[in-house]
TILUMDREN-25679 format. One record per residue: residue number from 1; residue in one letter; chain; z, y, x of N, C-alpha, C, O in turn. Coordinates in nm, 3 decimals. Layout:
{nuvo NUM A A {Z Y X} {Z Y X} {Z Y X} {Z Y X}}
...
This chain:
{nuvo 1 X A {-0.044 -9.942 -0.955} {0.058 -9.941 -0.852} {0.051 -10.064 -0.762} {0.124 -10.067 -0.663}}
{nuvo 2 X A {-0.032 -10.168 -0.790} {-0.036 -10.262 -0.754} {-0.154 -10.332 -0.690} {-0.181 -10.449 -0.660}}
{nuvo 3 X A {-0.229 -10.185 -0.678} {-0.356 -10.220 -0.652} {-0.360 -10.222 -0.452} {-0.302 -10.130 -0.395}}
{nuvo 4 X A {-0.412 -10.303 -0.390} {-0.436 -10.274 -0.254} {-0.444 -10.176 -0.208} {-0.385 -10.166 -0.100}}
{nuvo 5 X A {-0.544 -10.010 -0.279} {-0.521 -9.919 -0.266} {-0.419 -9.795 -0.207} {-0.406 -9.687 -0.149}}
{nuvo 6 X A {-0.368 -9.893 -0.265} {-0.229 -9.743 -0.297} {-0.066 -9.831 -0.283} {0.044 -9.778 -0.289}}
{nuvo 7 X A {-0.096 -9.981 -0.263} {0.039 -10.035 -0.239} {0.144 -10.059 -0.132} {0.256 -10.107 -0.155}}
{nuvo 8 X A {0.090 -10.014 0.015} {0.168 -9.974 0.130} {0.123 -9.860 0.111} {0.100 -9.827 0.228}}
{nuvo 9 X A {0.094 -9.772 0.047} {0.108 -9.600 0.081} {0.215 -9.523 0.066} {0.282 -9.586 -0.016}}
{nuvo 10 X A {0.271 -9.432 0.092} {0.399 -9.367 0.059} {0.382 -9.313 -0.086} {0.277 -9.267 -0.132}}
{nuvo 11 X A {0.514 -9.327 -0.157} {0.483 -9.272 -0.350} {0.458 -9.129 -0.323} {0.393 -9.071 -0.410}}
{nuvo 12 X A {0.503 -9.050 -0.204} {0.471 -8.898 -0.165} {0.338 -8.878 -0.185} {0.294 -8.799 -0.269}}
{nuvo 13 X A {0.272 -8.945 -0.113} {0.132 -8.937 -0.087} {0.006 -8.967 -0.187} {-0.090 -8.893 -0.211}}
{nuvo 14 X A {0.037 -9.099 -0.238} {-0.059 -9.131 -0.349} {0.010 -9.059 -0.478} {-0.055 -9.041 -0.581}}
{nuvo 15 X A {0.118 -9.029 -0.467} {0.068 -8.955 -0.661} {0.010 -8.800 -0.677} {-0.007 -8.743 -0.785}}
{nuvo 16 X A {-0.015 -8.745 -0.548} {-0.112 -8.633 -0.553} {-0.221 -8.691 -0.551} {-0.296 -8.597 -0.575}}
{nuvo 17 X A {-0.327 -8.838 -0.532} {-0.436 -8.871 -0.497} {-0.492 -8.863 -0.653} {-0.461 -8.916 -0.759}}
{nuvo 18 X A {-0.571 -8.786 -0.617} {-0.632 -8.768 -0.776} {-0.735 -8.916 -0.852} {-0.760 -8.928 -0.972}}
{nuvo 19 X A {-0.772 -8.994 -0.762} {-0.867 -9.124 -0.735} {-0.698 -9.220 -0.810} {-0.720 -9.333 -0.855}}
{nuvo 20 X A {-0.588 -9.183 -0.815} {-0.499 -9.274 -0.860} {-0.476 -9.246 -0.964} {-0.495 -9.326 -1.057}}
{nuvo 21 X A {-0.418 -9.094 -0.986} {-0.375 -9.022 -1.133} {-0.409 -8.909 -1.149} {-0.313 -8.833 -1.135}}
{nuvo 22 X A {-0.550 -8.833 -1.184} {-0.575 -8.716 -1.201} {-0.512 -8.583 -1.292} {-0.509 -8.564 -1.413}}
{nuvo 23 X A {-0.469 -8.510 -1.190} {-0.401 -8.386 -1.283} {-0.277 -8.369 -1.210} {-0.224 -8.258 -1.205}}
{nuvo 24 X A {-0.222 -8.484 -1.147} {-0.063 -8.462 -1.082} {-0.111 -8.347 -0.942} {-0.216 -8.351 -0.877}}
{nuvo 25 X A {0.000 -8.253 -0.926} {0.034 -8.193 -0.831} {0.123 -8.181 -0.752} {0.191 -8.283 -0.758}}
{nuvo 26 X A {0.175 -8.094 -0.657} {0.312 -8.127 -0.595} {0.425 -8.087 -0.714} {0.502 -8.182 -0.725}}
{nuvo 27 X A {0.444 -8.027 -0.766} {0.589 -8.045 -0.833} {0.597 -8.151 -0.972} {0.713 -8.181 -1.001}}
{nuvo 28 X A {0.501 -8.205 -1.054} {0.512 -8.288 -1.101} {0.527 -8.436 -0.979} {0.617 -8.511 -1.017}}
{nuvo 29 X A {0.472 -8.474 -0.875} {0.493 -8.525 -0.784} {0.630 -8.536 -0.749} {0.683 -8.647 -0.749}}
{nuvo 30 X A {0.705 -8.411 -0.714} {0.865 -8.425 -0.705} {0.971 -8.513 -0.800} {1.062 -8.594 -0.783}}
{nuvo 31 X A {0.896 -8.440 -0.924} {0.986 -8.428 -1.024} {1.020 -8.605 -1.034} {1.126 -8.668 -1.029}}
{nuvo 32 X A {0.844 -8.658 -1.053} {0.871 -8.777 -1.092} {0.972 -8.846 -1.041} {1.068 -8.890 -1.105}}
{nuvo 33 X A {0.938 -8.865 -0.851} {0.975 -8.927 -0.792} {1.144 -8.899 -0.834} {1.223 -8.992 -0.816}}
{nuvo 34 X A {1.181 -8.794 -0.878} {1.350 -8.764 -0.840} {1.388 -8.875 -1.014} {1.477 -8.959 -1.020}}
{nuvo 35 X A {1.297 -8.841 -1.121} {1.343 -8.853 -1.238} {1.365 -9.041 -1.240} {1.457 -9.106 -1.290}}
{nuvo 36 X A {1.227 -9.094 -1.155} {1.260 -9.279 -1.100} {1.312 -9.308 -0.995} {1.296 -9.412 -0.930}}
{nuvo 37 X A {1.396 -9.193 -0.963} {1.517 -9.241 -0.869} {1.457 -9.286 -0.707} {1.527 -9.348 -0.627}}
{nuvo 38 X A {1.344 -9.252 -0.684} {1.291 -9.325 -0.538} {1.216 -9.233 -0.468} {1.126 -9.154 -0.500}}
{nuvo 39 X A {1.281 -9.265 -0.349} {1.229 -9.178 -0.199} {1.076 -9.159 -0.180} {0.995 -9.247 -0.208}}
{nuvo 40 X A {1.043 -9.040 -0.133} {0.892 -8.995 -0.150} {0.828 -9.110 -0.050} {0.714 -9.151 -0.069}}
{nuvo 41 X A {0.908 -9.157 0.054} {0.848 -9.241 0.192} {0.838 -9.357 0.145} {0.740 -9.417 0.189}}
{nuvo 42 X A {0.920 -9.430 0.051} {0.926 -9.584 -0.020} {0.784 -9.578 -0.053} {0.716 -9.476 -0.051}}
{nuvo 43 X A {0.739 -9.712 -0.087} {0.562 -9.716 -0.106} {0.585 -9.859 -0.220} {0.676 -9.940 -0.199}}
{nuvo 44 X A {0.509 -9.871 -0.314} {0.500 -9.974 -0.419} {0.545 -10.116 -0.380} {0.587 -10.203 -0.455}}
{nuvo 45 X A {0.524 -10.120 -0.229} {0.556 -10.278 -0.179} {0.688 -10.310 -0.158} {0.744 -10.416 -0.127}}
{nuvo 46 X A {0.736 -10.172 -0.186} {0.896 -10.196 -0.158} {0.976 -10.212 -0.297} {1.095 -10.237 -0.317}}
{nuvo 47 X A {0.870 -10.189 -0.387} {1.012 -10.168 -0.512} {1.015 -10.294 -0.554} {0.936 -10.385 -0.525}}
{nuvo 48 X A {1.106 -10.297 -0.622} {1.087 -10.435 -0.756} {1.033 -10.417 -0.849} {0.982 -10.305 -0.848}}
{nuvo 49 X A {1.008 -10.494 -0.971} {0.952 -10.515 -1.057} {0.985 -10.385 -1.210} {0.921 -10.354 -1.311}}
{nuvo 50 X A {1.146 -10.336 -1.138} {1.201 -10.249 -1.240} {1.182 -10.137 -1.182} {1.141 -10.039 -1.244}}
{nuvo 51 X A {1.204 -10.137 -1.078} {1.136 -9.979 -1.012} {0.982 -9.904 -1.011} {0.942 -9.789 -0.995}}
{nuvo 52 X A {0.919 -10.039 -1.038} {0.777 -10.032 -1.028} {0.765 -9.966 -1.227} {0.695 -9.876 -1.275}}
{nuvo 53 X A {0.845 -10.038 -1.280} {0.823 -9.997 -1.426} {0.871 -9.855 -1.458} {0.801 -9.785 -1.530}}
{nuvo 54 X A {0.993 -9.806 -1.406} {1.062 -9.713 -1.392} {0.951 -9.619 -1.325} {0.929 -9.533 -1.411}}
{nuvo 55 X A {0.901 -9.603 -1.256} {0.765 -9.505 -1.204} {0.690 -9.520 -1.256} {0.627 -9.417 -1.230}}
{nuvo 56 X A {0.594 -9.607 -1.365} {0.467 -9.612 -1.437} {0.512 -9.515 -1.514} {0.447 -9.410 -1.516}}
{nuvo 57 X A {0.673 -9.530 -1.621} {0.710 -9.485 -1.709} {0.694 -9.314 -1.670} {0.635 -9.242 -1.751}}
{nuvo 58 X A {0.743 -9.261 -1.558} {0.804 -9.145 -1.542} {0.615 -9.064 -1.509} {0.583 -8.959 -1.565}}
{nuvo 59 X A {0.555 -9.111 -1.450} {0.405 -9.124 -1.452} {0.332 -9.074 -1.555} {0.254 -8.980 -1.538}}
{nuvo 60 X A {0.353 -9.140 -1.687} {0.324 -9.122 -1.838} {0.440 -9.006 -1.853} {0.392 -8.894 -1.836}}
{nuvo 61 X A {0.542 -9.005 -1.874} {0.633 -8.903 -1.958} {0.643 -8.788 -1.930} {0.637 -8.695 -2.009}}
{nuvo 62 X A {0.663 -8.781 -1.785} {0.675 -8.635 -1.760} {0.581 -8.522 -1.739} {0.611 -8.402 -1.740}}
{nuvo 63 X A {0.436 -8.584 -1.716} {0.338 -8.457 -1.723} {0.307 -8.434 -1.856} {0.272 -8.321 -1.888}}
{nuvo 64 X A {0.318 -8.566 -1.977} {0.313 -8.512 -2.116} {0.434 -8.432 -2.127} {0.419 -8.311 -2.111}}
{nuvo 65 X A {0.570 -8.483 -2.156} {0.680 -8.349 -2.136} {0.620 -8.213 -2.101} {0.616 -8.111 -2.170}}
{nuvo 66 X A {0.569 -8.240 -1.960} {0.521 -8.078 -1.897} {0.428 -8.017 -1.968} {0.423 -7.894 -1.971}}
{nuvo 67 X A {0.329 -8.104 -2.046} {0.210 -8.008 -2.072} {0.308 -7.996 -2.237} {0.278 -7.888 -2.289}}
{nuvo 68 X A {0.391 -8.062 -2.310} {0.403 -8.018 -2.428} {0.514 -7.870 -2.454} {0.519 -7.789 -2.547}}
{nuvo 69 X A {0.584 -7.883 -2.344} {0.668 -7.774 -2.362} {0.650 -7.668 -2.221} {0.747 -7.612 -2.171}}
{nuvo 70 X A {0.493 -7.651 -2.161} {0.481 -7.537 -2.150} {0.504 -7.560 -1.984} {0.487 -7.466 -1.907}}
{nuvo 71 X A {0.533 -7.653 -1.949} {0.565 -7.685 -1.765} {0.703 -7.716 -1.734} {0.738 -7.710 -1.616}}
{nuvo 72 X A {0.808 -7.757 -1.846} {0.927 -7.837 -1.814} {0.965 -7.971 -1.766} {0.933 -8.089 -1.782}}
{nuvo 73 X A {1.024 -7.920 -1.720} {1.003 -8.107 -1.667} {1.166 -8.191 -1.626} {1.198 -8.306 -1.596}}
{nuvo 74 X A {1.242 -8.054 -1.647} {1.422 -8.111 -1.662} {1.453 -8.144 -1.790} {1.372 -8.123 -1.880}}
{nuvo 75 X A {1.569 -8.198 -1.812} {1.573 -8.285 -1.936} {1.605 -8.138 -2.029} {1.661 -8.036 -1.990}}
{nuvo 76 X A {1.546 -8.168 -2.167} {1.500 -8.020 -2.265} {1.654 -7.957 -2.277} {1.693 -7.842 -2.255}}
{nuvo 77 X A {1.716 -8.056 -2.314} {1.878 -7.991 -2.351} {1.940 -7.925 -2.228} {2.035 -7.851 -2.255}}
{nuvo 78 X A {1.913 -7.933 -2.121} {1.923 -7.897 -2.006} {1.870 -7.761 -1.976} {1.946 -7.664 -1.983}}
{nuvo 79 X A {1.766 -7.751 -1.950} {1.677 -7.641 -1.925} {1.743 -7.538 -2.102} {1.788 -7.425 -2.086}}
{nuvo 80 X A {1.738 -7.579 -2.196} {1.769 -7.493 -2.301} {1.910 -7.416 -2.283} {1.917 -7.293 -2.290}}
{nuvo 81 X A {2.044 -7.516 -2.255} {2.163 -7.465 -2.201} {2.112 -7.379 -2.110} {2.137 -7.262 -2.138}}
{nuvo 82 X A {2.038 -7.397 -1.991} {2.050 -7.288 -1.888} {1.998 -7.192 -1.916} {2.041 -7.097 -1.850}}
{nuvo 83 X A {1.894 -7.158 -2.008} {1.816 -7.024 -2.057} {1.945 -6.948 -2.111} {1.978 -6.831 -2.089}}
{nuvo 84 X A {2.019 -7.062 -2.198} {2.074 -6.993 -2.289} {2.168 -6.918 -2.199} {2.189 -6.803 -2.240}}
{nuvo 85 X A {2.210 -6.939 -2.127} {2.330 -6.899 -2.010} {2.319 -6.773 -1.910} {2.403 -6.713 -1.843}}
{nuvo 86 X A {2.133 -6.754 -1.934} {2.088 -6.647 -1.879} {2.021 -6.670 -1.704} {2.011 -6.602 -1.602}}
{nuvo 87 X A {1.987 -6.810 -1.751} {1.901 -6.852 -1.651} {1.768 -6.805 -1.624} {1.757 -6.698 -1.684}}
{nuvo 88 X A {1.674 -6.829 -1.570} {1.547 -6.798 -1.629} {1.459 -6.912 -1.646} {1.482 -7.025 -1.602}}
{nuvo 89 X A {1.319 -6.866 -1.735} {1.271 -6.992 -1.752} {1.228 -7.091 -1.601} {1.253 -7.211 -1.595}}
{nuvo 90 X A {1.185 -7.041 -1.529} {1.100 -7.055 -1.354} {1.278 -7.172 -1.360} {1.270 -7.295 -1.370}}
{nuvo 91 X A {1.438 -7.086 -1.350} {1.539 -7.165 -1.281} {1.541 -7.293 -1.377} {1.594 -7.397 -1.336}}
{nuvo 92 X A {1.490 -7.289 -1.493} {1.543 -7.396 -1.571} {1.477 -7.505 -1.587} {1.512 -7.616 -1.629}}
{nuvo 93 X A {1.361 -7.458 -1.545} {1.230 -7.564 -1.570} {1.230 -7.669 -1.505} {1.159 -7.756 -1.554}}
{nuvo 94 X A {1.293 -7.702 -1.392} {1.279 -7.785 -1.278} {1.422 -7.863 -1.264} {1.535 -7.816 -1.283}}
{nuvo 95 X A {1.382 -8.002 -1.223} {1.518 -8.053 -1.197} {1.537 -8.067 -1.038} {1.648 -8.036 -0.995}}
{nuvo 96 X A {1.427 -8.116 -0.936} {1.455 -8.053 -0.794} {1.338 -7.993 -0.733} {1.365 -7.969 -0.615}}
{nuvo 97 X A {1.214 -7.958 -0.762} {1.132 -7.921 -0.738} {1.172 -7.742 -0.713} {1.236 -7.679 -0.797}}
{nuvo 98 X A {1.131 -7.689 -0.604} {1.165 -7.509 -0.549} {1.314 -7.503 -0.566} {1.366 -7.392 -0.580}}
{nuvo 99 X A {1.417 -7.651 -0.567} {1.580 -7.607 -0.542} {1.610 -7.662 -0.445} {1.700 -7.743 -0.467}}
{nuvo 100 X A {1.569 -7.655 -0.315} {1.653 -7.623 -0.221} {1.745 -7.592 -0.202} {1.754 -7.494 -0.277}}
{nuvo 101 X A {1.885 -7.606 -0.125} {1.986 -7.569 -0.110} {2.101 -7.610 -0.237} {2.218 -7.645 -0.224}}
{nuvo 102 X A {2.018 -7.590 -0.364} {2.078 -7.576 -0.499} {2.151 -7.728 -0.534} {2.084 -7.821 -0.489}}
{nuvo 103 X A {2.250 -7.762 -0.591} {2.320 -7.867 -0.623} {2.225 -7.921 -0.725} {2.163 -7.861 -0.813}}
{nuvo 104 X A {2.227 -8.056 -0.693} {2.145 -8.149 -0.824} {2.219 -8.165 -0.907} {2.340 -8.181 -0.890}}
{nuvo 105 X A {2.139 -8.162 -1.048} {2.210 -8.188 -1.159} {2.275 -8.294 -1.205} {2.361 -8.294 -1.293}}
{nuvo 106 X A {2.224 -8.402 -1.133} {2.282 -8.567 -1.174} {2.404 -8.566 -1.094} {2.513 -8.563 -1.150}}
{nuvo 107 X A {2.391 -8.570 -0.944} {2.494 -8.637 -0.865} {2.631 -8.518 -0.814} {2.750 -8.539 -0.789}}
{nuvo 108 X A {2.517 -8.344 -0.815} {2.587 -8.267 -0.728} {2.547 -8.278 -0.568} {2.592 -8.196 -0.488}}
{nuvo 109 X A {2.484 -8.356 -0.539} {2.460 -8.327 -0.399} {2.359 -8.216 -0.375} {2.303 -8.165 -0.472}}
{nuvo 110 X A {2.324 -8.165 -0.217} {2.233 -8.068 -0.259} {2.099 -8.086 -0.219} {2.056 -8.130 -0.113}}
{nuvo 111 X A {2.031 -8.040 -0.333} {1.872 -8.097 -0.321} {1.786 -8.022 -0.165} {1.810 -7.911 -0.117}}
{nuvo 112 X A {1.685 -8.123 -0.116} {1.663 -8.060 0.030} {1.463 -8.079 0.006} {1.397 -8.139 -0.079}}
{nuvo 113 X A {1.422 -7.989 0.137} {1.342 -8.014 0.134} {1.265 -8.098 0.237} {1.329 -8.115 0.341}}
{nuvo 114 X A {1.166 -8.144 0.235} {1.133 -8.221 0.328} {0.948 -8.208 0.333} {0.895 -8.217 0.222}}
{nuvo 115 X A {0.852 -8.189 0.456} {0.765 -8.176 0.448} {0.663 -8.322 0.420} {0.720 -8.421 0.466}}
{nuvo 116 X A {0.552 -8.348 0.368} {0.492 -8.473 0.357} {0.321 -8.410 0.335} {0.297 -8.306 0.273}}
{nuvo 117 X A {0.238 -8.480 0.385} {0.125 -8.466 0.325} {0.115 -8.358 0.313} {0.074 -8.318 0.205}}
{nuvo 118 X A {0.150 -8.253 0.428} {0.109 -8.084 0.461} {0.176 -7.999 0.312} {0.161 -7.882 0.277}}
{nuvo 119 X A {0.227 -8.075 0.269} {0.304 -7.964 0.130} {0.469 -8.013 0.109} {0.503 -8.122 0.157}}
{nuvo 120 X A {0.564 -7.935 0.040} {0.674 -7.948 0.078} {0.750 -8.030 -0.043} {0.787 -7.956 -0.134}}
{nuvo 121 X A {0.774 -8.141 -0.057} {0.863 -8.232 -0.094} {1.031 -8.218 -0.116} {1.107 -8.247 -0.023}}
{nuvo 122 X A {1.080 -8.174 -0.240} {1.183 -8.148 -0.284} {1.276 -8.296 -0.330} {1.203 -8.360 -0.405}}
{nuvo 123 X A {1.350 -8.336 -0.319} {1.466 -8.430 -0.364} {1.609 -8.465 -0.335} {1.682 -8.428 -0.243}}
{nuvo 124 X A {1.626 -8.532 -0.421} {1.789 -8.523 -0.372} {1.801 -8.657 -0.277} {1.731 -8.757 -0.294}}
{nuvo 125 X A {1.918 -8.641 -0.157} {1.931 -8.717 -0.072} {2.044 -8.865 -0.147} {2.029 -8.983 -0.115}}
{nuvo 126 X A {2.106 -8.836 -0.205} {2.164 -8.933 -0.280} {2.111 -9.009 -0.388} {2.126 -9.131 -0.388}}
{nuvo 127 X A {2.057 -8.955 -0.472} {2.023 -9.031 -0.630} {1.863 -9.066 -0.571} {1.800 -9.149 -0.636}}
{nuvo 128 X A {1.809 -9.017 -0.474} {1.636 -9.098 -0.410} {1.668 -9.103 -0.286} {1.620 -9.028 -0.201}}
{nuvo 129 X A {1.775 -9.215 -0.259} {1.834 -9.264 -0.109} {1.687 -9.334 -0.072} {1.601 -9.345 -0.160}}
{nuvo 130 X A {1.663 -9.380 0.063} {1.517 -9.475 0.073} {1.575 -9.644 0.058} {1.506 -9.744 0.038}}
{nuvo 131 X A {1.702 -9.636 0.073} {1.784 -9.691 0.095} {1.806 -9.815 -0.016} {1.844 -9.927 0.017}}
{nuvo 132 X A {1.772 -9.769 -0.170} {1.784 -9.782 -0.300} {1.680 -9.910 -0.285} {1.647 -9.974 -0.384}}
C-alpha cells in the first residue's frame, strides 16, 4: 500500500490491479472498500496509519471469508438471519455490492452507485464519506 506504485492511485482502481492483489474483482473490490470504511476515490496517501491497517486487514479477510463460505462477504450472522427470513442467497451475500437504492446495513443510508474504472462501484455515502 505503500509502495510508489499504487500510493496516489484511487483504492477503486488499484484493488482490481491484479500486479497489486491477484484474484480481487469488482465486488470483492466494493465490499472491501465499504467493510474499511473508505471512499473508492481516497488513494493510500490519504489515509493514516489506522486506515492503512484497516484495508490490509479487510484485503486478507474478506476474499478468504468469500472463498470459505461459498462468495459471502456480509457479516455470516447477517446473511444467515436474512436467508432465514426468506431472503435469497444472491440478497444476502452482499453488504453493498448490486444494492443500489437498498438501505445499508450499518448506518441505513442508501447504498448508491457510482461508475470508476469503466465498471460500477457500489457504497454507502455515509459510513465511506471521502471526507473520513
Amino acid at each position: 500500500l505503500r509502495s510508489s506504485r499504487f500510493y496516489k492511485r484511487q483504492l477503486g482502481g488499484f484493488l482490481t490491479d491484479q500486479s497489486f492483489v491477484a484474484g480481487l474483482g469488482n465486488y470483492l473490490r466494493c465490499e472491501i472498500l465499504f467493510a474499511a470504511g473508505l471512499h473508492p476515490r481516497m488513494r493510500p496517501c490519504d489515509l493514516d496509519g489506522k486506515h492503512l491497517e484497516r484495508l490490509a486487514q479487510q484485503i486478507l479477510e474478506l476474499p478468504r471469508q468469500s472463498y470459505e463460505t461459498g462468495g459471502i462477504t456480509n457479516a455470516l450472522a447477517r446473511a444467515e438471519g436474512l436467508m432465514a427470513s426468506g431472503s435469497s442467497f444472491e440478497q444476502a451475500r452482499f453488504q453493498v455490492f448490486r444494492r443500489a437504492g437498498a438501505c445499508c446495513y450499518r448506518c441505513g443510508a442508501v447504498v448508491i452507485q457510482e461508475k470508476q474504472g469503466g465498471q460500477s462501484c457500489y457504497l454507502c455515502p455515509h459510513c465511506q464519506s471521502p471526507a473520513r
